[in-house]
N, C-alpha and C positions, 0 to 999 in steps of 0.2 A: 140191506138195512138190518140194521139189530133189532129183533122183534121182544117183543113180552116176553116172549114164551122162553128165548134164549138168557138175556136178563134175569127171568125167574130159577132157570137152570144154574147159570151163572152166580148168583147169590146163594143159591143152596147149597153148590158142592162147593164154594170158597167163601162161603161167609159173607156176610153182609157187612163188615168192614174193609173188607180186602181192598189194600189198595193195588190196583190194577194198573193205574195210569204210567207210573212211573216205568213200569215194566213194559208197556205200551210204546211208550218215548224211548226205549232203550231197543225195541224191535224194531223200529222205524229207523232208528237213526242206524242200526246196523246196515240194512237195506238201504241206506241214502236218498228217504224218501222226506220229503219237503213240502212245504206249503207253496204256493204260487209264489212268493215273493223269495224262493231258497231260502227259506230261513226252518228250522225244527218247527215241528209242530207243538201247542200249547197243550197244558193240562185239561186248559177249557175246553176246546174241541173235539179231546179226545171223551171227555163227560159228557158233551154235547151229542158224540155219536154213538157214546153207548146207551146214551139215554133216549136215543131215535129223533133228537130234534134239528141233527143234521144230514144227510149221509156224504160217505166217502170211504170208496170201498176200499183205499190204501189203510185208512184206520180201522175198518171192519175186517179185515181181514187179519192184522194185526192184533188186536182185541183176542177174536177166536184164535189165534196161533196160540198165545199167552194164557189162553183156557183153556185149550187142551195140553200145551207142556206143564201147567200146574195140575191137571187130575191127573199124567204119568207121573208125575213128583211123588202127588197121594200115592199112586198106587204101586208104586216101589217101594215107598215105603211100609205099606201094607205087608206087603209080600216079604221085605226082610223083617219087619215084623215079626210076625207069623214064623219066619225061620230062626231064628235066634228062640223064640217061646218052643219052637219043637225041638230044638239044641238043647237047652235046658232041661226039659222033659224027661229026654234019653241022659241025661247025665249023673239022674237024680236017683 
C-alpha cells in the first residue's frame, strides 16, 4: 500500500504537480501488465492507488519505480550540474 508518509515524500522531491500517472501507464504497459479484463489500466486507478483508496501492488510497485527513476533524473543532473559550474571555474 502507498502510505502518507510515501505520498508526502513523493510530493516533496517532485513537486506537488507532478504528473506521475502518465509515466505510470507507460511502466505498466512496458511490463504488459493489465486490468482483469486485458485492457491498460486507467488514470483513475492509478490516483486511486496512489492516493491509498485502493491497492494493487502491480501499480504500487510501478508508482515507486517512476519515483525513484525521477530522483536519479534529479540527481544526475545535480551532479552535471555541479560539474560544468566547476568547468567554468577552472577556466576563468
Amino acid at each position: 500500500m502507498i502510505t502518507q508518509e510515501f505520498r508526502d515524500l513523493f510530493k516533496k522531491n517532485l513537486g506537488e504537480n507532478y504528473a506521475y500517472s502518465n509515466e505510470v501507464l507507460k511502466n505498466l504497459k512496458e511490463k504488459g501488465i493489465t486490468n482483469r479484463n486485458n485492457k491498460p489500466h486507467s488514470k483513475a486507478i492509478v490516483r486511486m492507488v496512489f492516493s491509498g483508496e485502493r491497492e494493487n501492488i502491480d501499480i504500487e510497485t510501478a508508482i515507486m519505480e517512476v519515483y525513484y527513476s525521477e530522483i536519479e533524473k534529479i540527481q544526475r543532473h545535480k551532479q552535471l550540474q555541479k560539474k560544468i559550474k566547476g568547468k567554468g571555474k577552472a577556466e576563468k
